[in-house]
N, CA, C and O of each residue as an XYZ file, in Angstrom:
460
protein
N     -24.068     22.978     11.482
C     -24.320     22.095     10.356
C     -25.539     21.249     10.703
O     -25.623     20.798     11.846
N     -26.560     20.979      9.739
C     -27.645     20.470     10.239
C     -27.110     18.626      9.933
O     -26.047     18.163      9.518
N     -28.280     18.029     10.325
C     -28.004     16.966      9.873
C     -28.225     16.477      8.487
O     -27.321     15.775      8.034
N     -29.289     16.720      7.698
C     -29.091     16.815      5.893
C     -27.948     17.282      5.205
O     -27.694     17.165      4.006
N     -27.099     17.977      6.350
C     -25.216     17.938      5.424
C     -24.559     17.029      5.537
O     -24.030     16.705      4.474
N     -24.364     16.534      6.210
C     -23.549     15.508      7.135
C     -23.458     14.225      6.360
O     -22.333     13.731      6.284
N     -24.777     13.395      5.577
C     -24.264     12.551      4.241
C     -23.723     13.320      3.278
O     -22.708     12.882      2.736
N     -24.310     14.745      2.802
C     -23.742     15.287      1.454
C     -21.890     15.307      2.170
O     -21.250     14.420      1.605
N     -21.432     15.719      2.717
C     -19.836     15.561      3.100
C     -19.515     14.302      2.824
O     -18.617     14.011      2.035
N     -20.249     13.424      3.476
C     -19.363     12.131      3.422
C     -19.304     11.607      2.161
O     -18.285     11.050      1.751
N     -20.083     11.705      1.647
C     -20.759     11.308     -0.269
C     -19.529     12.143     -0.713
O     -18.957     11.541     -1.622
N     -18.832     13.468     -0.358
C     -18.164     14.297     -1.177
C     -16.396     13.597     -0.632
O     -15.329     13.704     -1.235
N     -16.622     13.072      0.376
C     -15.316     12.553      0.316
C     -15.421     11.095     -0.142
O     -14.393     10.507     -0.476
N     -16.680     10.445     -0.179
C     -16.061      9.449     -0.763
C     -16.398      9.209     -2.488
O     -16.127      8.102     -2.954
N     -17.006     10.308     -3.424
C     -16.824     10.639     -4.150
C     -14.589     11.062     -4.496
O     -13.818     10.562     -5.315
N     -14.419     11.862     -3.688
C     -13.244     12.068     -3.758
C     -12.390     11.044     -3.921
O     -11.542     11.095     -4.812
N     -12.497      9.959     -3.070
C     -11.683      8.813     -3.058
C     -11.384      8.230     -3.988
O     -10.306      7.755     -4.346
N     -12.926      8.257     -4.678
C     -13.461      7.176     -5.710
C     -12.766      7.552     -6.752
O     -12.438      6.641     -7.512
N     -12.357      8.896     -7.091
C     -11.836      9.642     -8.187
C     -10.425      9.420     -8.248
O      -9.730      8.933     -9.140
N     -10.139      9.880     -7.108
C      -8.179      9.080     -7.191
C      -7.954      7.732     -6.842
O      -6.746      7.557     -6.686
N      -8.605      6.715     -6.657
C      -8.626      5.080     -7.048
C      -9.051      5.410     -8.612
O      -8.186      5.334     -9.484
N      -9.601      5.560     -8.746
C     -10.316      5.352    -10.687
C      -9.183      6.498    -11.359
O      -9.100      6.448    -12.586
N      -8.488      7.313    -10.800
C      -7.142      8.278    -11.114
C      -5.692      7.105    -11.142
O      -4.933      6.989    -12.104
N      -5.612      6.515    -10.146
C      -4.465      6.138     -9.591
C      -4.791      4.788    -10.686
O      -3.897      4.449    -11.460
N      -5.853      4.208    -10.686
C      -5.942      2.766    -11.665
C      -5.959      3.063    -12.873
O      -5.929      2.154    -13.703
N      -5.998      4.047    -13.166
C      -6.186      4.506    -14.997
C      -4.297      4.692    -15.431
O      -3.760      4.316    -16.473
N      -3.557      5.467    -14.098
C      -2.258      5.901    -14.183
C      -1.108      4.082    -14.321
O      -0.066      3.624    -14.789
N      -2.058      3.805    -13.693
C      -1.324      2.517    -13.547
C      -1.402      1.609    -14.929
O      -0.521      0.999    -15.535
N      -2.607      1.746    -15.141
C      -2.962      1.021    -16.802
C      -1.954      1.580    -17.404
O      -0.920      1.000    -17.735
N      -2.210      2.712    -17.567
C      -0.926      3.715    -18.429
C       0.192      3.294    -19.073
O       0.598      3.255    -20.235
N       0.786      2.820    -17.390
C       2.194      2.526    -17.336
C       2.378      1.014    -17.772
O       3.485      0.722    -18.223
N       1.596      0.205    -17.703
C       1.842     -0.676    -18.086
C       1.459     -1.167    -19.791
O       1.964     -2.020    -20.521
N       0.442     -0.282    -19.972
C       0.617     -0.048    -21.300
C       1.708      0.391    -22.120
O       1.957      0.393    -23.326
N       2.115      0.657    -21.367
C       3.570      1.908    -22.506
C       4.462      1.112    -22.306
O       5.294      1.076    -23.213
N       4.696      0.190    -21.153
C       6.407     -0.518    -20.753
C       6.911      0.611    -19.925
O       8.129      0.683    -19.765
N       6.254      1.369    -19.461
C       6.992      2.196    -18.210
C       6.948      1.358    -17.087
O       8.010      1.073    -16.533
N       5.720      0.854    -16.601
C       6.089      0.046    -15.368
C       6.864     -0.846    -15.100
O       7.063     -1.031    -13.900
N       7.564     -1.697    -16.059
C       8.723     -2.506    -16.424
C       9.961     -1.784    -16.109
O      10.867     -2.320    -15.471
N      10.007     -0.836    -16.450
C      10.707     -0.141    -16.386
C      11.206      0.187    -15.667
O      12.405     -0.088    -15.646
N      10.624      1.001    -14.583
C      10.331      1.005    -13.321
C      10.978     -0.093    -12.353
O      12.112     -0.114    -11.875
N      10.321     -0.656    -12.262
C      10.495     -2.273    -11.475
C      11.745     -2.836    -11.803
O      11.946     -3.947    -11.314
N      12.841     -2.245    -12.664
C      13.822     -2.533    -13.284
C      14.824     -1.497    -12.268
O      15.469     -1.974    -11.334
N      14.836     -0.203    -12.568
C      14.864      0.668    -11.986
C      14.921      0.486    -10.624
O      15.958      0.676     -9.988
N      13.819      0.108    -10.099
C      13.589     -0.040     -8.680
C      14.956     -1.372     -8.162
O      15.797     -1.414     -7.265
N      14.637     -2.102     -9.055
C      15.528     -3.376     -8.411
C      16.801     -3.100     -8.343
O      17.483     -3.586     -7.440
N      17.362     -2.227     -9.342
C      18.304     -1.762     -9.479
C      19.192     -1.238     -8.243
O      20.220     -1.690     -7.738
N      18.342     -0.028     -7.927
C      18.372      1.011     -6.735
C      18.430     -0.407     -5.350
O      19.287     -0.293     -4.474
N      17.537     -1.534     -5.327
C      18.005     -1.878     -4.211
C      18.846     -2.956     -4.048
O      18.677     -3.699     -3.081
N      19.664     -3.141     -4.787
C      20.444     -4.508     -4.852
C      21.732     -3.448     -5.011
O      22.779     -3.791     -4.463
N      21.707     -2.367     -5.625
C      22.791     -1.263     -5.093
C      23.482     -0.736     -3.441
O      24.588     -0.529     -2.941
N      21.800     -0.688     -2.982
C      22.362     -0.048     -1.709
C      22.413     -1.494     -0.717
O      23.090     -1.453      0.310
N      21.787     -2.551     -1.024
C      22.363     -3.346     -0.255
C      20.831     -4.156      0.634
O      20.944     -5.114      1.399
N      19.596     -3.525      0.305
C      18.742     -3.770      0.830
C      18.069     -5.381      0.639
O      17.347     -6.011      1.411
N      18.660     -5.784     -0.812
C      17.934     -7.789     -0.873
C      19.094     -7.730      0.051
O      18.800     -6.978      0.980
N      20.188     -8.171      0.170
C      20.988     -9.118      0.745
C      20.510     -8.641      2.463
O      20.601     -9.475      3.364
N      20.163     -7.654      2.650
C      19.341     -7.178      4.195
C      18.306     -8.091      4.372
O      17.920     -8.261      5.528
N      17.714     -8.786      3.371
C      16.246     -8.925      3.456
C      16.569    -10.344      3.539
O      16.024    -10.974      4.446
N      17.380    -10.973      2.731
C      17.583    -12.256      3.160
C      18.209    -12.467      4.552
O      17.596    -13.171      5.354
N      19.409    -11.898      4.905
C      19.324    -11.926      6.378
C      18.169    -12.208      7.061
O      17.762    -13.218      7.634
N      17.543    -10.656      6.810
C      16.377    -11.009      8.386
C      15.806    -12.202      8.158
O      15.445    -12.802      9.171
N      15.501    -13.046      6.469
C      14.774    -14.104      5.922
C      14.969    -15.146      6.997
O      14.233    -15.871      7.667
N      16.641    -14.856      6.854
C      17.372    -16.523      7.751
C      17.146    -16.174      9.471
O      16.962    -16.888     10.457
N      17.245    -14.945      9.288
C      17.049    -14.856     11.059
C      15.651    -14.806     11.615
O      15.482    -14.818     12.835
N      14.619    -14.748     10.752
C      12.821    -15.086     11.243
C      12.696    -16.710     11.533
O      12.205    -17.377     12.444
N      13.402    -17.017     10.274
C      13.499    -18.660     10.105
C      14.484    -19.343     11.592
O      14.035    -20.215     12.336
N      15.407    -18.907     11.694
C      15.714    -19.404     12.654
C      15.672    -19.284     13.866
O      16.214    -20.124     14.585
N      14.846    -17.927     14.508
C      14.108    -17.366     15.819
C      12.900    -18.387     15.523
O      12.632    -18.794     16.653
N      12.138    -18.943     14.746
C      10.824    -19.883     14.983
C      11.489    -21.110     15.028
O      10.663    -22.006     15.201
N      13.027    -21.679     14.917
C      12.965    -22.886     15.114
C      13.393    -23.732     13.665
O      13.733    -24.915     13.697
N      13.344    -23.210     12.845
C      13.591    -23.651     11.517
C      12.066    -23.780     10.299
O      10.883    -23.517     10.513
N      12.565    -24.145      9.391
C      11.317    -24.103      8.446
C      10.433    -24.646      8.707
O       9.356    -24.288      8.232
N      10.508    -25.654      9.505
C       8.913    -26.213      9.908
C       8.123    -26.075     11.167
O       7.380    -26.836     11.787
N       8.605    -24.640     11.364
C       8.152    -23.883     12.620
C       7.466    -22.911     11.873
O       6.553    -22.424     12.540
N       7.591    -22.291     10.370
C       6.876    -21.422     10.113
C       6.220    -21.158      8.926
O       7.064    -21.356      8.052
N       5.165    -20.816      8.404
C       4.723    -21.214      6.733
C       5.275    -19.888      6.378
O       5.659    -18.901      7.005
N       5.121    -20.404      4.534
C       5.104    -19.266      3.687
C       4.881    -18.094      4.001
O       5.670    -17.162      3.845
N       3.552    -18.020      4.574
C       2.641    -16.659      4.495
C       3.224    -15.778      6.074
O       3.168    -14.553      6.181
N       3.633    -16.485      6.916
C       4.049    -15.774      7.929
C       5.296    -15.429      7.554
O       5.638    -14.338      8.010
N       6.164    -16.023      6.824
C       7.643    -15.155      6.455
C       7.342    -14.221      5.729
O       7.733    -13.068      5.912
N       6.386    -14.703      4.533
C       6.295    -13.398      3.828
C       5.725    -11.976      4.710
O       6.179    -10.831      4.698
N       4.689    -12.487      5.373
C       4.495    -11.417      6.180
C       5.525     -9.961      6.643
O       5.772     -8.766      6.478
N       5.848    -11.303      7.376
C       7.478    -10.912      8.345
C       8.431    -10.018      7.108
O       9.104     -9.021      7.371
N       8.325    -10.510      6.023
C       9.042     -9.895      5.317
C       8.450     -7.933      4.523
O       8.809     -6.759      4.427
N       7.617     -8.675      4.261
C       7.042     -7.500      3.761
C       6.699     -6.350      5.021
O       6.864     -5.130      5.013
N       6.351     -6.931      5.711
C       6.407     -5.580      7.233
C       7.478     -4.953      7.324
O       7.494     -3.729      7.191
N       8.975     -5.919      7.654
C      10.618     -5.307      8.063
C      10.633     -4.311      6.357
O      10.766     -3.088      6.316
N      10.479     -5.127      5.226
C      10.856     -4.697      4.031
C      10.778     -3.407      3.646
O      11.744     -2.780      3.211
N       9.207     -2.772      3.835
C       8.727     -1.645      3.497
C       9.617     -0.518      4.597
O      10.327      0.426      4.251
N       9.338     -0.933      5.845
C       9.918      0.014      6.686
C      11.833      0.445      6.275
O      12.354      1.560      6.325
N      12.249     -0.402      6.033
C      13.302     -0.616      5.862
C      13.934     -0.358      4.418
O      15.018     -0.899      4.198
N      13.398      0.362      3.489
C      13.767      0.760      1.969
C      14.437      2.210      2.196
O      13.730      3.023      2.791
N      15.787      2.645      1.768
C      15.989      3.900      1.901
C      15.275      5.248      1.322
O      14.581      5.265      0.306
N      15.461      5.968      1.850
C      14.471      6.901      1.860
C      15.166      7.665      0.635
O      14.345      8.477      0.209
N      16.033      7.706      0.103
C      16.762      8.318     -1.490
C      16.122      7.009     -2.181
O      16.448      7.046     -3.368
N      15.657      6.328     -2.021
C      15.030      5.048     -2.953
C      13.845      5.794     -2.913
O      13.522      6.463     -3.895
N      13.114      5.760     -1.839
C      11.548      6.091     -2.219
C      11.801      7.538     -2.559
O      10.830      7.478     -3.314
N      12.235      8.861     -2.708
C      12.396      9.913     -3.302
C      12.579      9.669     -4.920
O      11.869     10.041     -5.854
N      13.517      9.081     -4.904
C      13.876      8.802     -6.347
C      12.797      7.967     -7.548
O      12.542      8.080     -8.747
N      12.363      7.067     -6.360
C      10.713      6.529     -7.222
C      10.127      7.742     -7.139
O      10.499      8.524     -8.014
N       9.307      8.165     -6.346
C       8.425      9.078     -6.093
C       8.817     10.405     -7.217
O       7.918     10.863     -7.923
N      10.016     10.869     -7.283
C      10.732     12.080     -8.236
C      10.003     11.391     -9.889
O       9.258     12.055    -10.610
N      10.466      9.907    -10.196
C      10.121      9.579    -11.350
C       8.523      9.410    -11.801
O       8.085      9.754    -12.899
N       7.657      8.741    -10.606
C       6.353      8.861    -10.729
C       5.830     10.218    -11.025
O       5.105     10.200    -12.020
N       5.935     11.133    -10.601
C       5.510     12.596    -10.658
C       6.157     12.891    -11.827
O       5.463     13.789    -12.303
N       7.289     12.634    -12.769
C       7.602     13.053    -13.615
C       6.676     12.728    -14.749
O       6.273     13.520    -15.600
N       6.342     11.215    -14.621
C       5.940      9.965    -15.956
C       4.585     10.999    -15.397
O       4.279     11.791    -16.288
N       3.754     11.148    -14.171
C       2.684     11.674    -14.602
C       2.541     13.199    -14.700
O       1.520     13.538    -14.102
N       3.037     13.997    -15.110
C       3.183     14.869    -15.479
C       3.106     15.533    -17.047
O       2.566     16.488    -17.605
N       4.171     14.183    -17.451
C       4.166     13.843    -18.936
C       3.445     13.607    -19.733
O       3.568     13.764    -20.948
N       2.433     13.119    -19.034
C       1.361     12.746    -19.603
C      -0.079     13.220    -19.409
O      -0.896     12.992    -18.517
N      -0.141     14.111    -20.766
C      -1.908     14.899    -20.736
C      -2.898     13.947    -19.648
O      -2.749     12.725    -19.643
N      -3.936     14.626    -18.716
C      -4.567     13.981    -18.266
C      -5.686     13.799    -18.909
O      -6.423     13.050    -18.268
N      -6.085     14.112    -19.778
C      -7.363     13.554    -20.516
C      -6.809     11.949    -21.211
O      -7.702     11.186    -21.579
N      -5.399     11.517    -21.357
C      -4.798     10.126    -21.707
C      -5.189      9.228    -20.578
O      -5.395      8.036    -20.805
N      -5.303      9.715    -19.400
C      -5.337      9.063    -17.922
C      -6.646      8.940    -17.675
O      -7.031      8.465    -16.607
């Protein structure tokens, strides 16, 4: 490969990128246009207050809070942190299938020249 390819690749992947961000933000308009993403997020909350995952999350809440010492050992932004790190890792995996099953459905459903 000479070196005059070597930007055209990178231009072609980040052309690529650019296309599923401006894909993925158009899908998202979508949904919130229609009241699917509401929906969703309804859905979603649903699924985790079922299996048990808020009342998990407040736990670890009280147990970050009280490994620093109490609330004025730690701000907002570091619990949230703390939270959102344990949180994500910690969502069951029939939760994220079951989102993921419905995302692929809603976009499926929908002609992509709408998107």
């Amino acid at each position: 490969m000479n070196t005059t390819q070597r930007p055209h690749s990178v231009n072609n992947s980040s052309n690529s990128s650019q296309r599923i961000d401006q894909g993925r933000d158009e899908f998202v308009k979508h949904l919130q246009e229609t009241g699917e993403m509401d929906q969703l997020k309804q859905h979603l909350t649903a699924k985790l207050v079922d299996c048990g995952w808020f009342d998990d999350m407040k736990e670890v809440a009280q147990d970050v809070v009280r490994d620093r010492g109490g609330v004025t050992n730690i701000t907002v932004d570091e619990l949230v942190a703390e939270l959102v790190s344990r949180g994500k890792k910690s969502v069951p995996s029939q939760v994220k299938f079951d989102m993921s099953t419905q995302l692929k459905d809603l976009l499926e459903k929908k002609p992509h020249d709408e998107l």
